[in-house]
Each structure stands twice: as structure tokens, then as C-alpha cells.
VOPAGU-2260 file (C-alpha; in pm, 1 decimal, decimal comma):
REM VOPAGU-2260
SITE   aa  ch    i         X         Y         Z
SITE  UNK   A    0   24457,4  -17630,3   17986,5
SITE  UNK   A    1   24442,5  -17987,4   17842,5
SITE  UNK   A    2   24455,0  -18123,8   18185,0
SITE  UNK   A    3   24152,9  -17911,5   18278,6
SITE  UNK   A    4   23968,8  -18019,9   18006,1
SITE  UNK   A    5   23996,0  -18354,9   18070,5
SITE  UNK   A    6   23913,9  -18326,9   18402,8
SITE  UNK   A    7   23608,6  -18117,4   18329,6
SITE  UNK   A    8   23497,5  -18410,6   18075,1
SITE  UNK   A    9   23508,5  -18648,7   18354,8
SITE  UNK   A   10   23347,9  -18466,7   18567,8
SITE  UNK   A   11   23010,5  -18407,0   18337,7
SITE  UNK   A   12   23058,6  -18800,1   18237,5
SITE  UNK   A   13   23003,5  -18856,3   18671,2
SITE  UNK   A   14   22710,4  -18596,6   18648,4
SITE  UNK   A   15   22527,2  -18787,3   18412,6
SITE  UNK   A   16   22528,3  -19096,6   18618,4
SITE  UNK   A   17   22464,6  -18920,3   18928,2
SITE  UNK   A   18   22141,8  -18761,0   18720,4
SITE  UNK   A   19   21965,1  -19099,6   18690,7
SITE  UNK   A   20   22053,9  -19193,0   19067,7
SITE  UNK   A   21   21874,9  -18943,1   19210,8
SITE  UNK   A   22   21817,9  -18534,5   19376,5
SITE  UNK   A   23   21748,5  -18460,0   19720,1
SITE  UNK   A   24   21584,9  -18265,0   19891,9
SITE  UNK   A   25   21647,8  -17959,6   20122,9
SITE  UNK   A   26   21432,7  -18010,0   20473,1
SITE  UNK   A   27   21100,3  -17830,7   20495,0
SITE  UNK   A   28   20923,7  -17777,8   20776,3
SITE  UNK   A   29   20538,7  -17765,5   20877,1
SITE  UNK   A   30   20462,6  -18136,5   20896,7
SITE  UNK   A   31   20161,3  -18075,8   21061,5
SITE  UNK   A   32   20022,2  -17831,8   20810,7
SITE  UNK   A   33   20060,3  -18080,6   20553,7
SITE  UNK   A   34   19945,7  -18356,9   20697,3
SITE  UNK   A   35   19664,4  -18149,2   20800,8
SITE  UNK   A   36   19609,1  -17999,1   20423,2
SITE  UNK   A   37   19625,8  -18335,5   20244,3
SITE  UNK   A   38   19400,9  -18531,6   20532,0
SITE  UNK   A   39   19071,3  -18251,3   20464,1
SITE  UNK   A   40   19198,2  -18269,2   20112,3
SITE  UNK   A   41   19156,1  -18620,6   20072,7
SITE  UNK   A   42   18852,7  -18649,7   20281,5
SITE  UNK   A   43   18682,0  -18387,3   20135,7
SITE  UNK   A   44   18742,5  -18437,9   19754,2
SITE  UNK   A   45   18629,1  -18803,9   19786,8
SITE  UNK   A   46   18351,7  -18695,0   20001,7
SITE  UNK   A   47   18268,2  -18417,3   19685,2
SITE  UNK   A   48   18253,4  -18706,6   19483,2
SITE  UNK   A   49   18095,6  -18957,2   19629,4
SITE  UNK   A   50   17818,9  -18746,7   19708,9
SITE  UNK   A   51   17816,3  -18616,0   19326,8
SITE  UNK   A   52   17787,3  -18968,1   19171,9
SITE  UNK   A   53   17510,7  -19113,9   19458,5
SITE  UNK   A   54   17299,4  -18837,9   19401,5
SITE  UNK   A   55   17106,6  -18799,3   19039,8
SITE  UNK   A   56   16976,9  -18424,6   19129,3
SITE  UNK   A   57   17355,8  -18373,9   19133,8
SITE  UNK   A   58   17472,9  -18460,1   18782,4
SITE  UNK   A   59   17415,3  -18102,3   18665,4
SITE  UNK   A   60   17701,3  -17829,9   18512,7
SITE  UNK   A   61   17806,3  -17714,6   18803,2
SITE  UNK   A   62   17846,9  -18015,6   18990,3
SITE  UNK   A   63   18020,6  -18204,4   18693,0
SITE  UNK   A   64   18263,7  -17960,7   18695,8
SITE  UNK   A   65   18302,3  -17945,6   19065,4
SITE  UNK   A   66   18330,6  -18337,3   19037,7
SITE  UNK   A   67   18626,1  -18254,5   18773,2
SITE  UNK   A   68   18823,2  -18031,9   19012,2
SITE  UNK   A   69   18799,4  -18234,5   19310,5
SITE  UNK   A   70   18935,5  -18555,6   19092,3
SITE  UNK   A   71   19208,7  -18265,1   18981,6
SITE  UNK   A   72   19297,0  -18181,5   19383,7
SITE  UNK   A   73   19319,0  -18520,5   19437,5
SITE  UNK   A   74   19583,9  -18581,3   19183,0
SITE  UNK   A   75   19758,9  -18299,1   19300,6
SITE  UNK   A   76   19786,9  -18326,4   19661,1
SITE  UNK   A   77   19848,6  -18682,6   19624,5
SITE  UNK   A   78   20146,7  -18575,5   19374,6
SITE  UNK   A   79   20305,9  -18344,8   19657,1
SITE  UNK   A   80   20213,8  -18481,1   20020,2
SITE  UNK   A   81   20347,1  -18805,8   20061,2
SITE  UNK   A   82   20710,1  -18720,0   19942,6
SITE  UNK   A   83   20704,0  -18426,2   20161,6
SITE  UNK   A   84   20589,4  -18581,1   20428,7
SITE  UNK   A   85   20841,3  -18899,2   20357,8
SITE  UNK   A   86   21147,9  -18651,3   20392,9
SITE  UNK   A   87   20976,5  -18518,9   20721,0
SITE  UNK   A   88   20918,7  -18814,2   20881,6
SITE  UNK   A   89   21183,1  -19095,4   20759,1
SITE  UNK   A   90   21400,3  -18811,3   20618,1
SITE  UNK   A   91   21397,1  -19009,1   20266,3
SITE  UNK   A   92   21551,1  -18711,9   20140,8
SITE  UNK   A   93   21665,9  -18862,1   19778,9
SITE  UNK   A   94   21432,5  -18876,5   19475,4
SITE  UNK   A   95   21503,6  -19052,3   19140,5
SITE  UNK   A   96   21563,7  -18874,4   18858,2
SITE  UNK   A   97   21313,3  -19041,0   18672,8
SITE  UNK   A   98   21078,9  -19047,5   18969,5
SITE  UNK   A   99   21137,4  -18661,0   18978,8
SITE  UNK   A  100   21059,0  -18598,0   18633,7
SITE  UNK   A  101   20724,0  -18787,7   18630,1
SITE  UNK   A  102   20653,6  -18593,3   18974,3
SITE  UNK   A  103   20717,9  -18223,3   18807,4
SITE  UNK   A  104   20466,5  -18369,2   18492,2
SITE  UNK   A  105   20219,8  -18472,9   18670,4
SITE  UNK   A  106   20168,0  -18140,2   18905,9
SITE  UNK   A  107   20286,1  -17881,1   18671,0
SITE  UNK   A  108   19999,1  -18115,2   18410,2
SITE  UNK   A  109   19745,8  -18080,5   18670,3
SITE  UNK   A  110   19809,6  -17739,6   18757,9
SITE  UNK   A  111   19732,8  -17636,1   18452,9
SITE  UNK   A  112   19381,8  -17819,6   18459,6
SITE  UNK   A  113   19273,5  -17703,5   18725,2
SITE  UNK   A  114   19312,5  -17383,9   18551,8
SITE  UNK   A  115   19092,5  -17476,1   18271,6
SITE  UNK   A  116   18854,9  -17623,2   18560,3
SITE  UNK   A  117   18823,4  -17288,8   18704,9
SITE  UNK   A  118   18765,1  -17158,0   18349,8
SITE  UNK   A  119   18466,0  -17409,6   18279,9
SITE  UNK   A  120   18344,4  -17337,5   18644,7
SITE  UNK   A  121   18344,0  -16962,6   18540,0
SITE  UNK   A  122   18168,4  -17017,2   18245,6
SITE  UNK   A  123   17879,6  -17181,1   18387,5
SITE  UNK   A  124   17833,0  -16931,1   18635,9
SITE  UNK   A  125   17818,1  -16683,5   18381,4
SITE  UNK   A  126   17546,5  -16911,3   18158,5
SITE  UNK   A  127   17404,0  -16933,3   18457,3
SITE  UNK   A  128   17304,7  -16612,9   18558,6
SITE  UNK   A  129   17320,0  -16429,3   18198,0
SITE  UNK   A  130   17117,7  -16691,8   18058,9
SITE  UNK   A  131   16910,7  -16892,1   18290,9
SITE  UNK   A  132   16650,9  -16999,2   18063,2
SITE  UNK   A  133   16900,7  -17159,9   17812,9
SITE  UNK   A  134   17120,4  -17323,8   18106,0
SITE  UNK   A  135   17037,6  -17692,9   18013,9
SITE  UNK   A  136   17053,0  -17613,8   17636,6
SITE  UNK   A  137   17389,5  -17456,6   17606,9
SITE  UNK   A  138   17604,8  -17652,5   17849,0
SITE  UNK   A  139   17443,0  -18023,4   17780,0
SITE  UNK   A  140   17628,8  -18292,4   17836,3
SITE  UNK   A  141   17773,0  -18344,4   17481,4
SITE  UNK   A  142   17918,0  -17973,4   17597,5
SITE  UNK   A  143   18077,2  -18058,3   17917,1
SITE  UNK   A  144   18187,7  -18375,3   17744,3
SITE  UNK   A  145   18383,7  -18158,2   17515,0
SITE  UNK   A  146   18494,0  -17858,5   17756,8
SITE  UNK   A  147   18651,3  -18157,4   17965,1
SITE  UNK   A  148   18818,4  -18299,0   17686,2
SITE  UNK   A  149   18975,8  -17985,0   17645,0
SITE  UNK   A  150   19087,4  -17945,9   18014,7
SITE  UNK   A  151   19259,1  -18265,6   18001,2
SITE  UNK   A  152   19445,4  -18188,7   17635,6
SITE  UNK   A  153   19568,9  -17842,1   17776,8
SITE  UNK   A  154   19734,2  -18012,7   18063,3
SITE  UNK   A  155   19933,6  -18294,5   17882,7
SITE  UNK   A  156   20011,9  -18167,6   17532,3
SITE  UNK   A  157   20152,1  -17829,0   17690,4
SITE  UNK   A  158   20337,3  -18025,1   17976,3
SITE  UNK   A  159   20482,8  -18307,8   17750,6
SITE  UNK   A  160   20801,7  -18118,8   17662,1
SITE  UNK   A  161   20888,1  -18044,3   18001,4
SITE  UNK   A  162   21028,0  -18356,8   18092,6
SITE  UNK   A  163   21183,8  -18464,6   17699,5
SITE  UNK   A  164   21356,0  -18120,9   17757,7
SITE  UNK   A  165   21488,0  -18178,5   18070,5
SITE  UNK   A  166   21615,6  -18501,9   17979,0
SITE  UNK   A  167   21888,4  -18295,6   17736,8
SITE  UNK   A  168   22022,2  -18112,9   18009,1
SITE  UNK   A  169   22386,0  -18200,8   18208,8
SITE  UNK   A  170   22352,9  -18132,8   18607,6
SITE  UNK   A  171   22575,6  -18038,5   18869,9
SITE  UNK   A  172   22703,5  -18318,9   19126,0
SITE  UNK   A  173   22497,8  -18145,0   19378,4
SITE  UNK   A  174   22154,7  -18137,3   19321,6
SITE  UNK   A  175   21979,8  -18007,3   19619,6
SITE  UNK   A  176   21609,7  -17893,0   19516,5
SITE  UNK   A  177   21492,3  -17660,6   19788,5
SITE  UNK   A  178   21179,1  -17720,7   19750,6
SITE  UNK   A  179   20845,7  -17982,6   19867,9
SITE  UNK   A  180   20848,5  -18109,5   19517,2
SITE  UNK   A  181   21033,4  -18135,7   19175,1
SITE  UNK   A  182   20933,4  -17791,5   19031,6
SITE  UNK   A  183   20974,0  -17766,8   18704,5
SITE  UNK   A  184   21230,7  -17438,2   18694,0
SITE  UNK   A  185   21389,6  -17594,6   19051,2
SITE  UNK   A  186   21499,3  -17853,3   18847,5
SITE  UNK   A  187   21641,2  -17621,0   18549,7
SITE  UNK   A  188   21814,7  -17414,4   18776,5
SITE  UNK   A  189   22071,1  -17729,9   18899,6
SITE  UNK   A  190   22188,8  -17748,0   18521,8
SITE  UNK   A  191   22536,9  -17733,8   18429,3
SITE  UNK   A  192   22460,0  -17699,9   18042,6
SITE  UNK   A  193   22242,2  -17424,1   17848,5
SITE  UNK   A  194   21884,8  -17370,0   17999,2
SITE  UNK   A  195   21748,1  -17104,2   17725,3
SITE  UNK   A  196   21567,4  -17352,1   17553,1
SITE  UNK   A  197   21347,1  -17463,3   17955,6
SITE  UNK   A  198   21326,4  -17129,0   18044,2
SITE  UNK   A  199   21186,6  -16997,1   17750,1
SITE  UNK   A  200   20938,5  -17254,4   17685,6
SITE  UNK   A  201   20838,0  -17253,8   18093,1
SITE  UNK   A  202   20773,5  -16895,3   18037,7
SITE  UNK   A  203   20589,3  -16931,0   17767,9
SITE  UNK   A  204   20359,9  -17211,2   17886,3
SITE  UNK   A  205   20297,0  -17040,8   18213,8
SITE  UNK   A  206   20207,8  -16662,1   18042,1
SITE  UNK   A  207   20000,2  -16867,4   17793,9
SITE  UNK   A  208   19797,7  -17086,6   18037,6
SITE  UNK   A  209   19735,3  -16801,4   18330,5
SITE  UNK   A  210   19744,7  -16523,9   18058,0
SITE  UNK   A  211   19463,5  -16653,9   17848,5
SITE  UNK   A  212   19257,2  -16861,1   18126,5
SITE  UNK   A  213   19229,3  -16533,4   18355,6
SITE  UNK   A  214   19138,4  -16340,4   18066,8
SITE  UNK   A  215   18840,0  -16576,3   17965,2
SITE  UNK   A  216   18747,7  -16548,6   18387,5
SITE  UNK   A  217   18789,1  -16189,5   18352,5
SITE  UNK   A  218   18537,5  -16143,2   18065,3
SITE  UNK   A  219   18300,3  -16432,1   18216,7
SITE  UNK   A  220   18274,0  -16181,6   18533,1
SITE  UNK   A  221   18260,1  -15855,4   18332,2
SITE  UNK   A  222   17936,4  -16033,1   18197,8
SITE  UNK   A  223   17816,4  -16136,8   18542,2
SITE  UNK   A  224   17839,7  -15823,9   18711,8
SITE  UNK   A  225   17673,4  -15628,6   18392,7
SITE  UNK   A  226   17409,4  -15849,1   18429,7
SITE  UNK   A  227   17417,7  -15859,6   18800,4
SITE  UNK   A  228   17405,2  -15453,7   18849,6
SITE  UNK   A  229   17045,1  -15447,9   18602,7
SITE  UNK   A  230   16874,4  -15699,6   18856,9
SITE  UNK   A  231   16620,9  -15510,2   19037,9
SITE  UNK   A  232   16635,0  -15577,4   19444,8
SITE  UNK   A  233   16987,5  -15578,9   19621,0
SITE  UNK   A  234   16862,2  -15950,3   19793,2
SITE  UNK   A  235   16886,7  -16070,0   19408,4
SITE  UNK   A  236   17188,8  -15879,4   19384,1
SITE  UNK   A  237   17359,8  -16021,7   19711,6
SITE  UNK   A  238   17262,7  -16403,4   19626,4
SITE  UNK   A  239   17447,0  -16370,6   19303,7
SITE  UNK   A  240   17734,5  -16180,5   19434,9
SITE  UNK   A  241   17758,8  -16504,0   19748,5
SITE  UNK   A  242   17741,6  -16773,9   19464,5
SITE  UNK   A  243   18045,2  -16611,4   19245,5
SITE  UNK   A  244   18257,6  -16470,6   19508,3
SITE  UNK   A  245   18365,0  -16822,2   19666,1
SITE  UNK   A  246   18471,6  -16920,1   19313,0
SITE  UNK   A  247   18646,6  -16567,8   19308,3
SITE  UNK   A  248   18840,0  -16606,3   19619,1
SITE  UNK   A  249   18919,3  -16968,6   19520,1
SITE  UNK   A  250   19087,6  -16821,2   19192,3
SITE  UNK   A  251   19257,3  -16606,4   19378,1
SITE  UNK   A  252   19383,1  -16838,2   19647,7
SITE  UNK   A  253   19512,5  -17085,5   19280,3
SITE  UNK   A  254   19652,3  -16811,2   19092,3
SITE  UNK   A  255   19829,3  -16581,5   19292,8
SITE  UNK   A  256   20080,7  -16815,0   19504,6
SITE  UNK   A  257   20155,0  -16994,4   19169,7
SITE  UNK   A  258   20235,2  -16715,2   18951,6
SITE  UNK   A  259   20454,9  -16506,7   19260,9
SITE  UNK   A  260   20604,2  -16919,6   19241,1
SITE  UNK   A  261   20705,4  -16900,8   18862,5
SITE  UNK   A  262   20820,5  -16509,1   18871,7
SITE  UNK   A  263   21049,4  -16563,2   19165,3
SITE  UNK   A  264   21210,1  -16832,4   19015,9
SITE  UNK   A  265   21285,5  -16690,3   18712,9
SITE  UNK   A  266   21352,8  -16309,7   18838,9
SITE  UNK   A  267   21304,2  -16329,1   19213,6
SITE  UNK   A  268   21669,1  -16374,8   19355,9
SITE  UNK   A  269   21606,0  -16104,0   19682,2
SITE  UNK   A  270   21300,7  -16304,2   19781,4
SITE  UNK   A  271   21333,0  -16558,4   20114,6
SITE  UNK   A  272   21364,2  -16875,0   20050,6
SITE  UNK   A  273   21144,2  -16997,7   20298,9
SITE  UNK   A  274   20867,9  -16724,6   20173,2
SITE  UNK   A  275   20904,2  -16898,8   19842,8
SITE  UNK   A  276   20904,1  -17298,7   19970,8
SITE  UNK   A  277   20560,8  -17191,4   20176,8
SITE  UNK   A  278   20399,0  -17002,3   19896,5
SITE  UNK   A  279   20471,0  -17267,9   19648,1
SITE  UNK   A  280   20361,6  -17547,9   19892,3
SITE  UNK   A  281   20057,7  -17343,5   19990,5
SITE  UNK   A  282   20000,0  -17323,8   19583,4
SITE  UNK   A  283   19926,6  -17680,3   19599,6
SITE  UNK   A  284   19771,3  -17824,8   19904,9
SITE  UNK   A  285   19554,6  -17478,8   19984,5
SITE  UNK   A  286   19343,2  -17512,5   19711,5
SITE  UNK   A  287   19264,6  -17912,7   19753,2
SITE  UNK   A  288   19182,2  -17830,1   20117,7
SITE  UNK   A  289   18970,6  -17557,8   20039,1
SITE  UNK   A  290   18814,9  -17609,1   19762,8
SITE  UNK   A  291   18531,6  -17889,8   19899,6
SITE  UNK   A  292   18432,5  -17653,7   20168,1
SITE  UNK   A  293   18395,9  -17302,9   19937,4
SITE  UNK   A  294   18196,8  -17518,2   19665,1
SITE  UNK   A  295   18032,4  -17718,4   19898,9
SITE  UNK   A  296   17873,7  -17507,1   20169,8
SITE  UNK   A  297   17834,8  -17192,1   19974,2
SITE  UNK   A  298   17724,0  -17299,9   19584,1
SITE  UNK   A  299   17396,1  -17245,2   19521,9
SITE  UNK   A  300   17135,0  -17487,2   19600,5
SITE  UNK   A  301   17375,5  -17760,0   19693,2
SITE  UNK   A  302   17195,8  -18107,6   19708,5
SITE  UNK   A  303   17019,8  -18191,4   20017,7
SITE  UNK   A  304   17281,1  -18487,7   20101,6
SITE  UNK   A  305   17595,5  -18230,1   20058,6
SITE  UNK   A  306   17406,8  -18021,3   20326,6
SITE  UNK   A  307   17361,8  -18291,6   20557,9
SITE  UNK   A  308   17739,6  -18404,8   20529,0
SITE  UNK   A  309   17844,9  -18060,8   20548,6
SITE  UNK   A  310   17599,5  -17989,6   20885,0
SITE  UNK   A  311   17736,1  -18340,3   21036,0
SITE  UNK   A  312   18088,6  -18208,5   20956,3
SITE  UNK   A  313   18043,6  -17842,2   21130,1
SITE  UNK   A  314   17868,5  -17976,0   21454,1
């Protein structure tokens, strides 16, 4: 028994080196979905803002939010493209630890924006239609100012502890992440030593940040279509449906492959592994990809030099 005990202690003291050198990654295929998703990504999130900050009629609500979630996309797809493309093309399969850890910050940090973004975006629809006469006066730019503030807080002060918690943990010689990108419970999972501590505080941040920012979409809408169903003419009725229901459908498109993400990790042991790697890379390129051409082409009064990008684009 002594024996074994010593040999165990050597073994976690090897471990702990091998933890700083480095993880690696399983293959993943669909290059050319990615490279596809982060090219429109790029070029249409830069085109978003570009356009936003040339164009004065542009630096309303709306648009400075849109401007925040296309800087958010950015950050995002930039976080998970290159490396997955790097093991696909070079097969630079190996990631440093630390290199990891700052990876898994900065998209589960941005993630988690974006959710506030949508919340914001959400809001302002709802001003918007509930309270058109007030628009300017409620969400002023001392407003947005602070709602963006708050967007940016919500992602780092929640996602800090991530990666000082992960530094505590002792992993296995192998560490193998079968995934695009250093998710946060990926990572957990290739511990050696106790994980209660990660998994409970993942859980927690991710029921907290969905939980609370689909509630405050959910009672935005509930005030939209109140005030929606007491406009008199169904073409009134229609416009306002059109202008919400591409933000709807890109909530959906955010939320739904992220959350099935988290649950399968932490209950989800039946479920494919390949349905899980595309769901959870489809979690974050989709939305960067799709989001310029929902907002874009189908907001509401978009300004005249977005429609002539957007017509150039289509022909």
C-alpha cells in the first residue's frame, strides 16, 4: 500500500507539470464551415460597424447596441476560429494551459455579454414600440452609457473565478478536450482532484445569467405583444411583428445550442459526441455569422448606406 502511495504521489507531482505544458485537442471536422462562419463573421461585423460610426443618422439605441454586439461576435469568433482551424489545417493540436485558460475566459466572458446585449436590444424594442414618444428621453445616451457598463461588468466579474478555480485543480496525464475550444466544464471534467466547487459555481453562473436575462426578454415581449395586439390595422401589426421576430429567432439561435451545451455536459452522458462538438461550435460562430444579416437587412428603417451595402452584397 505504501508503494502505491508513493507511486500515486509521483504521478500527480508529473500531472502538474504536464498541466502548464499544455492539452490537446481531439480532431473536429467541418473546416469549411468554419472558415466559412468566421470569414461572413468578420466581414460582416466590421462592415456593421463601420457603417454605424460613418454614418451620424446611425448613432441611435438600436444601432449602439447593434454596434455593441457586433464588437461582442467579433471577440468571440475570433476567440474560437483560428485555433480550430490551426488543428485542422497544421494539426497544432496542443494548447497551453495558460493559453487555454485565457481562451475559456474570454468566450465563456463574452458569452455572457452577448446575453446582456440581447437583453438591452430587447429593451429598446420594447421602449420602442410601448413608448415611442419617450424613445429619445428614456434610453439617452447617459442610459446606454450605463446599460453597457453593465454588459461588460456581468461578463468579467461573473467569469473571473473560472479560471482562479481551475488553477486549484490536479489533471490527469491525458488531457484530450474533445472539443473546438477550452470549454469551461471540458476542462473540469479532465480533473483528477474534487470538481464540486467548478461545477457548482458553473451551474450557478450559467442558471443565473440565462435564467434571469431570458426572463427580462420574456417580460420585454409580454409588453410588446400587449401592446402590439391593441394596434388597430394588421399592416401595423405585421411591421412590428417583422422588426421583433429577427431579434427573436436570433435569441433563439444564442440560447438554445448553449444551454443543450452546458446541460449535456453536466447530465448529458447518452448524447453523441459529435452532436455535442457541432452544437457547441454552432453556439459560437452561428450567431457572429448571422447576426449582421438579421439586424441589418430586416431592423427597421436601417440607414440608407446599410441598404446599399446590403443590396451590393445580395446582387
Amino acid at each position: 500500500m505504501r508503494g502505491k502511495h508513493i507511486k500515486s504521489l509521483k504521478q500527480r507531482s508529473r500531472v502538474k507539470k504536464t498541466k502548464k505544458k499544455g492539452m490537446n485537442y481531439r480532431w473536429i471536422p467541418g473546416i469549411n464551415n468554419i472558415m466559412r462562419c468566421y470569414l461572413l463573421a468578420l466581414v460582416g461585423n466590421v462592415t456593421i460597424l463601420f457603417i454605424i460610426w460613418t454614418d451620424p443618422s446611425s448613432h441611435e439605441p438600436m444601432y449602439l447596441f447593434l454596434s455593441m454586439i457586433a464588437t461582442i461576435d467579433l471577440v468571440l469568433a475570433s476567440s474560437t476560429a483560428p485555433k480550430a482551424l490551426a488543428v485542422l489545417l497544421v494539426h497544432a493540436h496542443e494548447i497551453a494551459y495558460t493559453v487555454c485558460l485565457i481562451q475559456m475566459f474570454f468566450i465563456h466572458a463574452f458569452s455572457s455579454m452577448e446575453s446582456g446585449a440581447l437583453v438591452a436590444m430587447a429593451l429598446d424594442c420594447c421602449v420602442a414600440i410601448c413608448h415611442l414618444l419617450h424613445h429619445s428621453t428614456i434610453l439617452h445616451p447617459g442610459v446606454i452609457g450605463h446599460i453597457g457598463m453593465a454588459v461588460l461588468m456581468q461578463g468579467l466579474l461573473l467569469l473571473i473565478p473560472f479560471p482562479i478555480l481551475l488553477q486549484k485543480l490536479i489533471f490527469f496525464q491525458t488531457t484530450i478536450i474533445g472539443h473546438a475550444y477550452c470549454e469551461h466544464m471540458a476542462v473540469v471534467k479532465l480533473a483528477c482532484s474534487e470538481t464540486t466547487v467548478n461545477r457548482t459555481y458553473g451551474l450557478t453562473v450559467a442558471l443565473l445569467v440565462i435564467g434571469l436575462d431570458v426572463l427580462a426578454i420574456g417580460v420585454s415581449y409580454a409588453h410588446i405583444l400587449q401592446a402590439v395586439l391593441k394596434v388597430p390595422g394588421n399592416e401595423a401589426r405585421l411591421k412590428a411583428f417583422s422588426t421583433c421576430g429577427s431579434h427573436v429567432c436570433v435569441i433563439l439561435v444564442f440560447y438554445v445550442p448553449g444551454m443543450f451545451s452546458f446541460l449535456t455536459h453536466c447530465f448529458g452522458h447518452h448524447v453523441p459526441h459529435h452532436v455535442h462538438v457541432l452544437l457547441t461550435t454552432l453556439y459560437l460562430l452561428m450567431p457572429p455569422e448571422l447576426n449582421p444579416l438579421v439586424y441589418g437587412v430586416n431592423s427597421a428603417d436601417p440607414p440608407a448606406s446599410a441598404q446599399g451595402v446590403y443590396t451590393k452584397g445580395l446582387i
